[in-house]
DSSP file (Angstrom, degrees, kcal/mol; ACC not computed):
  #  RESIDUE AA STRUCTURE BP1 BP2  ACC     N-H-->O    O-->H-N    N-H-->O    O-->H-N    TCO  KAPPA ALPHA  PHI   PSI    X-CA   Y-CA   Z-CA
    1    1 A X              0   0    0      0, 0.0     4,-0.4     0, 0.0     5,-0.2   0.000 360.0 360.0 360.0 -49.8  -10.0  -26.4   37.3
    2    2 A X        +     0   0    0      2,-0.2     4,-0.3     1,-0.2     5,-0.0   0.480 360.0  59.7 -76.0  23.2   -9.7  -22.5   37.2
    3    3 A X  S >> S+     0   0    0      3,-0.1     3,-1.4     2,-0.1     4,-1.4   0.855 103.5  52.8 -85.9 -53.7   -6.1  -22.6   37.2
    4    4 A X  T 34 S+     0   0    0      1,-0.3     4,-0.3     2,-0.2    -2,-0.2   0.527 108.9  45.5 -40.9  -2.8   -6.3  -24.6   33.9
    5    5 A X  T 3> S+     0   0    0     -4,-0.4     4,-1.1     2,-0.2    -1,-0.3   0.761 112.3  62.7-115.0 -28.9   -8.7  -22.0   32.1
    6    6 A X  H X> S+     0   0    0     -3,-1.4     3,-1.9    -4,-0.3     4,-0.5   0.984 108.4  34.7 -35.7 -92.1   -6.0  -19.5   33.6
    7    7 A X  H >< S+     0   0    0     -4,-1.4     3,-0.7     1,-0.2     4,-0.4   0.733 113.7  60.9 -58.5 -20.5   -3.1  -20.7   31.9
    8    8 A X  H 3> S+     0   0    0     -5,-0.4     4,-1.0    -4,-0.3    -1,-0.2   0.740  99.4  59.7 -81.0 -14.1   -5.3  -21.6   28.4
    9    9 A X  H <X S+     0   0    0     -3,-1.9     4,-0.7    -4,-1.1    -1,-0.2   0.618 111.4  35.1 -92.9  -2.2   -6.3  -18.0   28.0
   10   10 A X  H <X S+     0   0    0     -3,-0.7     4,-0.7    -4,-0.5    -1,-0.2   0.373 116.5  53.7-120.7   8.3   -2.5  -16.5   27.7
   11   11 A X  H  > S+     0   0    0     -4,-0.4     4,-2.4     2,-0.2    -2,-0.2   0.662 108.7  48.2-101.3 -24.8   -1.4  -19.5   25.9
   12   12 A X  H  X S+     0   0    0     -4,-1.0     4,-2.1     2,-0.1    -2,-0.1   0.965 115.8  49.4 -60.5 -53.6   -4.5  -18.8   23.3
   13   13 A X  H >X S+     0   0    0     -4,-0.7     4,-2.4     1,-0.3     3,-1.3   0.852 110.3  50.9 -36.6 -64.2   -3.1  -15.1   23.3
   14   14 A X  H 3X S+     0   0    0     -4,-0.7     4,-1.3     1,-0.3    -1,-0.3   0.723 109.7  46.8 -38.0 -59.2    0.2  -16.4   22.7
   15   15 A X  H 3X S+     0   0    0     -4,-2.4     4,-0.9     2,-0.2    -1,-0.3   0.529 109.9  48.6-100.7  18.3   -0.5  -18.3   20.1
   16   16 A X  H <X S+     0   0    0     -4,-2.1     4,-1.3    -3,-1.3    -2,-0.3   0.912 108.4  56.8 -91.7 -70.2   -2.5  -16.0   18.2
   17   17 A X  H  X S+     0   0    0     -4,-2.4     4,-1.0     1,-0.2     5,-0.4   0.792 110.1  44.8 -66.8 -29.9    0.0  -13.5   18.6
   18   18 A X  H >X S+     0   0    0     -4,-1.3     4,-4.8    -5,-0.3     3,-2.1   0.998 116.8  41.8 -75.4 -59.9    2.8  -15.9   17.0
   19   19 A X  H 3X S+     0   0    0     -4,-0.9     4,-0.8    -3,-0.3    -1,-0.3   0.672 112.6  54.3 -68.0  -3.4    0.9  -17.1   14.0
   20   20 A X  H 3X S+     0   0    0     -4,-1.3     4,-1.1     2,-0.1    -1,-0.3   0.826 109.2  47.4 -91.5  -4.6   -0.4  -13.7   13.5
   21   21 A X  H <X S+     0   0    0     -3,-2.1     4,-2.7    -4,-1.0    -2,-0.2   0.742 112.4  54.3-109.0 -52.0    3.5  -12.3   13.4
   22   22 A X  H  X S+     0   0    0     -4,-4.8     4,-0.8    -5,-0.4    -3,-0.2   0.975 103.2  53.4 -68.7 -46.9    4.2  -15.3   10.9
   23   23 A X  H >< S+     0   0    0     -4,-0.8     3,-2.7     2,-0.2     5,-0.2   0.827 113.3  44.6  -4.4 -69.8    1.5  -14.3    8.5
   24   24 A X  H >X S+     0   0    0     -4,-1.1     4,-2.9     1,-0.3     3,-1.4   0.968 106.1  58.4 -60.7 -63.5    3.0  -11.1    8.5
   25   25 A X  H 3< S+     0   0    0     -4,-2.7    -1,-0.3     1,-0.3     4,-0.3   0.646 114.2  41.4 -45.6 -10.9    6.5  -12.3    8.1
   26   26 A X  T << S+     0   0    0     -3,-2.7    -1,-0.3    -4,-0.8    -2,-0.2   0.533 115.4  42.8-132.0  27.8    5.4  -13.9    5.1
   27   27 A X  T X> S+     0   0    0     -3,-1.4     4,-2.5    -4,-0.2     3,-0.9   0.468 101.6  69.8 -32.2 -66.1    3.4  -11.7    3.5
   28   28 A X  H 3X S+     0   0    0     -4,-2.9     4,-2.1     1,-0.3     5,-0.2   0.895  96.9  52.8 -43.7 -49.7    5.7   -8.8    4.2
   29   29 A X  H 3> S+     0   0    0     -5,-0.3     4,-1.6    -4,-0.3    -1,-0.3   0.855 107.5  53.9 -71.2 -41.9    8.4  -10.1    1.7
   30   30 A X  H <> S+     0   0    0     -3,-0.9     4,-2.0     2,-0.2    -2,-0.2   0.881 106.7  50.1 -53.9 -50.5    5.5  -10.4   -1.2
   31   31 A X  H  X S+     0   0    0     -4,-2.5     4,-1.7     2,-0.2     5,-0.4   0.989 119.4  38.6 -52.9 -53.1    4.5   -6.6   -0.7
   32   32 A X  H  X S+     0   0    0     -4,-2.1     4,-1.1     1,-0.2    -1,-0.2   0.930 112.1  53.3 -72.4 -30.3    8.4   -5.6   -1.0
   33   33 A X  H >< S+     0   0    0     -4,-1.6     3,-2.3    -5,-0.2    -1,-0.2   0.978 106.7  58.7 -75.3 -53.6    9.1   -8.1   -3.6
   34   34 A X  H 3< S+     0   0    0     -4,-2.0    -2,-0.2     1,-0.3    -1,-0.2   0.714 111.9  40.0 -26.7 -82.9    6.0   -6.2   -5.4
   35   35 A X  H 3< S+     0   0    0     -4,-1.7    25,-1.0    -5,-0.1     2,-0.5   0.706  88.5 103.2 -33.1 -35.8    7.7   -2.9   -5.2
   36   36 A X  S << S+     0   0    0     -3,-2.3     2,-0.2    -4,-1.1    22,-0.1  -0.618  74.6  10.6 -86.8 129.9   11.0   -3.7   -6.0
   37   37 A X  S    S-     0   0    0     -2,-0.5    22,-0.5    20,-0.3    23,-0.2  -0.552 101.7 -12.0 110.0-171.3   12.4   -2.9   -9.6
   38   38 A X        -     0   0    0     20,-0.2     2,-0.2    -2,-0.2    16,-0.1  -0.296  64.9-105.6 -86.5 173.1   10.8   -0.9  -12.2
   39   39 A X        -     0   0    0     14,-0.3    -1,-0.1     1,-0.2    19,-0.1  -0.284  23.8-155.4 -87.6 161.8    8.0    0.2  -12.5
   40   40 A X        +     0   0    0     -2,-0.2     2,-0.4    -3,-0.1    -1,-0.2   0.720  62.9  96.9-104.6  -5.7    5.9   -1.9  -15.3
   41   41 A X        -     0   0    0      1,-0.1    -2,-0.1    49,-0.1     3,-0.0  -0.706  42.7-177.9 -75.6 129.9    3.1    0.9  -16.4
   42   42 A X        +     0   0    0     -2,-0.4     2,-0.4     2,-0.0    -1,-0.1   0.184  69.3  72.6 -74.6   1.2    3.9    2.8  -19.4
   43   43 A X        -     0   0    0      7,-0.0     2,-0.4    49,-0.0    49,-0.1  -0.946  65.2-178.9-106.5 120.0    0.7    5.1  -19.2
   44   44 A X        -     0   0    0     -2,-0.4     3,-0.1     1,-0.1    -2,-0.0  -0.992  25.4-164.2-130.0 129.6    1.3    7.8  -16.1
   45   45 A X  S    S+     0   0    0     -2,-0.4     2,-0.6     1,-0.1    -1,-0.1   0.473  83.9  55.2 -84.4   8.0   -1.5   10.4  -15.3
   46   46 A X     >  -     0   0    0      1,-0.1     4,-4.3     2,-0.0     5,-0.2  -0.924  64.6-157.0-145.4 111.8    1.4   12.3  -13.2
   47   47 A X  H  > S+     0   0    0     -2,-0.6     4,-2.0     2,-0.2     5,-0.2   0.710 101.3  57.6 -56.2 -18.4    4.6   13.4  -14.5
   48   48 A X  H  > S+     0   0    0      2,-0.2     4,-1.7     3,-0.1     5,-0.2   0.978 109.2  48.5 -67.0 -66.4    6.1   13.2  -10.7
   49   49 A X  H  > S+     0   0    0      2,-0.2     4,-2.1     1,-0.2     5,-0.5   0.985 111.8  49.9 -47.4 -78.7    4.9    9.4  -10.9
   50   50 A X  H  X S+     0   0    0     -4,-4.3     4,-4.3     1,-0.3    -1,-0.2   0.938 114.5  45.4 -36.7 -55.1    6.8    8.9  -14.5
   51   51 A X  H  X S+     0   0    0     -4,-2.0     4,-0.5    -5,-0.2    -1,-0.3   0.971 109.7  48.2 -57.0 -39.9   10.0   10.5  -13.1
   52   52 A X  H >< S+     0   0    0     -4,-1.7     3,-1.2    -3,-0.2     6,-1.0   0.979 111.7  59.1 -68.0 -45.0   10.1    8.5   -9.7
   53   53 A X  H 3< S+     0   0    0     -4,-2.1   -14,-0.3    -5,-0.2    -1,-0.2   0.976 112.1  42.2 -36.0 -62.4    9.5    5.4  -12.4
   54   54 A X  H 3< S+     0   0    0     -4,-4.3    -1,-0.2    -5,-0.5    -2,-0.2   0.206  92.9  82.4 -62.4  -7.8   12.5    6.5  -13.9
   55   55 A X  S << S-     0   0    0     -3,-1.2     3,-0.4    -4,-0.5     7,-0.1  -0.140  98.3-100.6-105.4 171.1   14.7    7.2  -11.4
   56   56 A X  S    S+     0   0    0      1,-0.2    -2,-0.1    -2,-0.1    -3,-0.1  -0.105 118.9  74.2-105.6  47.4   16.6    3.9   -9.9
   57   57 A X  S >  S+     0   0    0     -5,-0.5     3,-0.7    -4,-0.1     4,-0.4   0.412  78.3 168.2 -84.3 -26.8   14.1    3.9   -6.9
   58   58 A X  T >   +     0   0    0     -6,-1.0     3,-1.2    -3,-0.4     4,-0.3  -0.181  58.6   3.1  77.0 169.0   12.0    2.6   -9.7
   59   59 A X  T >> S+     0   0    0    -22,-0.5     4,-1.9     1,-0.3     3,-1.7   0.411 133.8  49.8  47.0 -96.5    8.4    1.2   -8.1
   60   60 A X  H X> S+     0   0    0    -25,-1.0     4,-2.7    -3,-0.7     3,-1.3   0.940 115.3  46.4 -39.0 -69.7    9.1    2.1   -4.2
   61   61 A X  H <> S+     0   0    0     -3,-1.2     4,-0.8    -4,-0.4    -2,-0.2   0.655 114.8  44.0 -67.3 -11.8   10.0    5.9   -5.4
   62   62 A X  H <> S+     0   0    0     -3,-1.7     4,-1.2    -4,-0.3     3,-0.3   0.863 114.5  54.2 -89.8 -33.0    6.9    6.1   -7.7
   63   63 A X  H <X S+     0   0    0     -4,-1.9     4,-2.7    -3,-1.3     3,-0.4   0.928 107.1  56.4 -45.1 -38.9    5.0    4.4   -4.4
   64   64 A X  H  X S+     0   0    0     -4,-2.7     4,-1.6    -5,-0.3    -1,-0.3   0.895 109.0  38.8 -68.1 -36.4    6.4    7.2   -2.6
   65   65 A X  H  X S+     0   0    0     -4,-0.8     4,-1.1    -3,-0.3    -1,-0.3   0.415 112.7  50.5 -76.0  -6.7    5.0    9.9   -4.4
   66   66 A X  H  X S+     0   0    0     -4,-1.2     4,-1.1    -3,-0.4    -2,-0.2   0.852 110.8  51.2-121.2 -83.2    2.1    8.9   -5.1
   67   67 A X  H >X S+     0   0    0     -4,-2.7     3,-1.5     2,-0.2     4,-1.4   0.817 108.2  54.3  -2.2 -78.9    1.8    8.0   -1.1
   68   68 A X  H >X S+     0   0    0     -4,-1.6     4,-1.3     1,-0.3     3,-1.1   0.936 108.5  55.2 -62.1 -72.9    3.0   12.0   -0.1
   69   69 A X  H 3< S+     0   0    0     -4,-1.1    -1,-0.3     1,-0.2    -2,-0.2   0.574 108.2  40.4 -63.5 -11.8    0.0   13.1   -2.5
   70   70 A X  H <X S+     0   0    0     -3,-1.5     4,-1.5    -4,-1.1    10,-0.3   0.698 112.7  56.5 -79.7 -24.1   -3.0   11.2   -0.9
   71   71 A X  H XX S+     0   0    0     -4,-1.4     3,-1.7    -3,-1.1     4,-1.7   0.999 113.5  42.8 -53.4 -69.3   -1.7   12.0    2.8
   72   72 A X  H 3< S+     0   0    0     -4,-1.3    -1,-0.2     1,-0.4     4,-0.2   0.371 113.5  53.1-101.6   2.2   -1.8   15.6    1.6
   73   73 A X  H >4>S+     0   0    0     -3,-0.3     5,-1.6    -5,-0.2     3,-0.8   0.818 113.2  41.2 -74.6 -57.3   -5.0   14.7    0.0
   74   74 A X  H X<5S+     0   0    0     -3,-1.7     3,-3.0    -4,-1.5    -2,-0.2   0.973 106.7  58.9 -55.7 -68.5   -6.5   13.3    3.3
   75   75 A X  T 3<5S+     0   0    0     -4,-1.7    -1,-0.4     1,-0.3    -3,-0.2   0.675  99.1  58.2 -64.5 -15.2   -5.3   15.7    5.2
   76   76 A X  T < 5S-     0   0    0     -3,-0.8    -1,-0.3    -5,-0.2    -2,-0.2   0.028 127.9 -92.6 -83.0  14.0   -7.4   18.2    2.9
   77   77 A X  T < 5S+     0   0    0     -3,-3.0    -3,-0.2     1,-0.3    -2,-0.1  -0.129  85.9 133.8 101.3 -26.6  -10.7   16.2    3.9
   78   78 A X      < -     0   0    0     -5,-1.6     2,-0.6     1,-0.1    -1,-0.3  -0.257  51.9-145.7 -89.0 143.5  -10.6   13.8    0.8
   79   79 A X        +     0   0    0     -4,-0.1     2,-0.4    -6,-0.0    -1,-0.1  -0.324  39.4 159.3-101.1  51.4  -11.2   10.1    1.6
   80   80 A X        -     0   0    0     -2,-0.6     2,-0.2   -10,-0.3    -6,-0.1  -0.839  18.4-172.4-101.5 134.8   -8.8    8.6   -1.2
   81   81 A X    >   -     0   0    0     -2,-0.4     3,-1.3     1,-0.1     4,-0.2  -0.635  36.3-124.8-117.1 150.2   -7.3    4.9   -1.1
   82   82 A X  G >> S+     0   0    0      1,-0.3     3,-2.2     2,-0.2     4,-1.3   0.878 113.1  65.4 -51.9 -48.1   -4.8    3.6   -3.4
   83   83 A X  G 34 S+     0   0    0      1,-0.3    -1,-0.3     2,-0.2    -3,-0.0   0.611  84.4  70.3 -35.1 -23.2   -7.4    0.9   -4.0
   84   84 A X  G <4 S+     0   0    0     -3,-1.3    13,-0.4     1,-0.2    -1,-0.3   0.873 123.1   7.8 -70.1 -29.4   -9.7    3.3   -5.4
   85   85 A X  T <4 S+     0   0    0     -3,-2.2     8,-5.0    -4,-0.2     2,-0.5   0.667 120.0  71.7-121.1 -22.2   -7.3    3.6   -8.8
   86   86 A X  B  <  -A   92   0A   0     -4,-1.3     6,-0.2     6,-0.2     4,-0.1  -0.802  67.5-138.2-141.0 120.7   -4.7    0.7   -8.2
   87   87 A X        -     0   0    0      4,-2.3     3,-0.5    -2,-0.5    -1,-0.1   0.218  45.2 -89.6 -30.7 175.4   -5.0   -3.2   -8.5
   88   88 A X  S    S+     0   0    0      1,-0.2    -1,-0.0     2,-0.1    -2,-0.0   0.644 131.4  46.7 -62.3 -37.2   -3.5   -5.4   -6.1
   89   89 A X  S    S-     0   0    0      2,-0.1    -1,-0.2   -55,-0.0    -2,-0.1  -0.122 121.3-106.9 -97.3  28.6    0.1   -5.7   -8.4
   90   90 A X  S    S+     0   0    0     -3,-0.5     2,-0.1    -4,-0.1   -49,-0.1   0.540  76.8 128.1 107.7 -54.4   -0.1   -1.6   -8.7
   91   91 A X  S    S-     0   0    0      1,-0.1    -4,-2.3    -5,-0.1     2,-0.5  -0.402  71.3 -85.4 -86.7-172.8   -1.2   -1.1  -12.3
   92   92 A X  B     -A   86   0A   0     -6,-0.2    -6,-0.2    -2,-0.1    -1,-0.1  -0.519  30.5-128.6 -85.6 124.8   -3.9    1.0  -12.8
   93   93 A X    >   -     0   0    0     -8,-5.0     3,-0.6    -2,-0.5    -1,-0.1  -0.454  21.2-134.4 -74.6 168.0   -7.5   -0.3  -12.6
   94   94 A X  T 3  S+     0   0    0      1,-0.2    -1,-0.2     0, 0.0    -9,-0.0   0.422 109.3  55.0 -67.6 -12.3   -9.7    0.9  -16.2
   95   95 A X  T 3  S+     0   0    0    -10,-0.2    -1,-0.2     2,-0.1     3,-0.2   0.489  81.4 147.8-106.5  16.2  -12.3    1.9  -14.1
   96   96 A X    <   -     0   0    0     -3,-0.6   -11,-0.2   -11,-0.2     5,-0.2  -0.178  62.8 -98.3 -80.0 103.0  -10.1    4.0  -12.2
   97   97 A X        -     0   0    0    -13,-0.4     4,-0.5     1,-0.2    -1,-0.2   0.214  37.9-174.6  -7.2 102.2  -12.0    7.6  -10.7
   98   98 A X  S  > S+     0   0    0     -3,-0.2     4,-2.1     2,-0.2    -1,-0.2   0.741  81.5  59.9-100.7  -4.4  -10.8    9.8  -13.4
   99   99 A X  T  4 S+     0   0    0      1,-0.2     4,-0.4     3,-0.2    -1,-0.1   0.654 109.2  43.7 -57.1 -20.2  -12.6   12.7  -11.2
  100  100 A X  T  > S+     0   0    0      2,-0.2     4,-0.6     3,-0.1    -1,-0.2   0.487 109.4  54.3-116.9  -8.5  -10.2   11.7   -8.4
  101  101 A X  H  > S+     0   0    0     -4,-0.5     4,-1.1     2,-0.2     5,-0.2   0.813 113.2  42.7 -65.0 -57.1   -7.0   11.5  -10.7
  102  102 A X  H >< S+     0   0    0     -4,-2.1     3,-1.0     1,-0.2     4,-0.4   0.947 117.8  52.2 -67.2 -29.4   -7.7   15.2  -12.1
  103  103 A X  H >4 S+     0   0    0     -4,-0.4     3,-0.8     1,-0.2     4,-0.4   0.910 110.9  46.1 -76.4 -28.6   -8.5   16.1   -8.0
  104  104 A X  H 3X S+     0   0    0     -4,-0.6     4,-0.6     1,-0.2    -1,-0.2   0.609  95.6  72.3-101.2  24.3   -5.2   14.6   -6.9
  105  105 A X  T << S+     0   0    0     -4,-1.1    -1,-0.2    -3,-1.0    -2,-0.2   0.761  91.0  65.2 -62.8 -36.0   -2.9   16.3   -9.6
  106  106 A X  T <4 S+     0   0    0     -3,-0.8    -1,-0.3    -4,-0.4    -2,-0.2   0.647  95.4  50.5 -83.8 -19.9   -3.6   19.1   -7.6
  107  107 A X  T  4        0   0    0     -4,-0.4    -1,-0.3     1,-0.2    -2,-0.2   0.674 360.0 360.0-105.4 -19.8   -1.6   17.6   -4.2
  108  108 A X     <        0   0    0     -4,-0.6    -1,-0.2   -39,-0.1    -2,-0.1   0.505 360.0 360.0 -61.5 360.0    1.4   16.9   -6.4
């Protein structure tokens, strides 16, 4: 009997690790599709964010900048998540920190 409980604990493993890898695999393709094209705000608090819009990286390149200024945020002690300003799809929430917009102009 403890060989069976033997082999049922790396076959649970197993198959947690596989359905947690498909998740991802199909998830992963929503996130990118999400990004890709332009970008669908017309209101930008950062003119680095309007250009990267504008540019044919579009969406990803505005992601990117936007990204590079909260790392450099972080790394300056401040605890800001994209969630704090940005929806699920991106745009910009209305209730959006506008204390933490004018602070991260400053990492741009």
């Amino acid at each position: 009997m403890s060989q069976s409980k033997s082999r049922s604990l790396p076959t649970a493993v197993l198959l947690s690790a596989v359905l947690g890898g498909g998740a991802l695999g199909v998830l992963s393709p929503r996130i990118a599709l999400a990004l890709e094209g332009p970008c669908k705000s017309t209101n930008f608090n950062f003119p680095a964010v309007k250009a990267a819009c504008a540019s044919p990286g579009g969406r990803k390149a505005a992601q990117g900048v936007m990204k590079k200024a909260v790392d450099a945020a972080k790394s300056a002690g401040k605890g800001y998540k994209c969630q704090d300003c940005h929806d699920k799809e991106f745009n910009v929430k209305s209730d959006a920190p506008k204390d933490e917009i004018k602070d991260l102009k400053s990492f741009m």
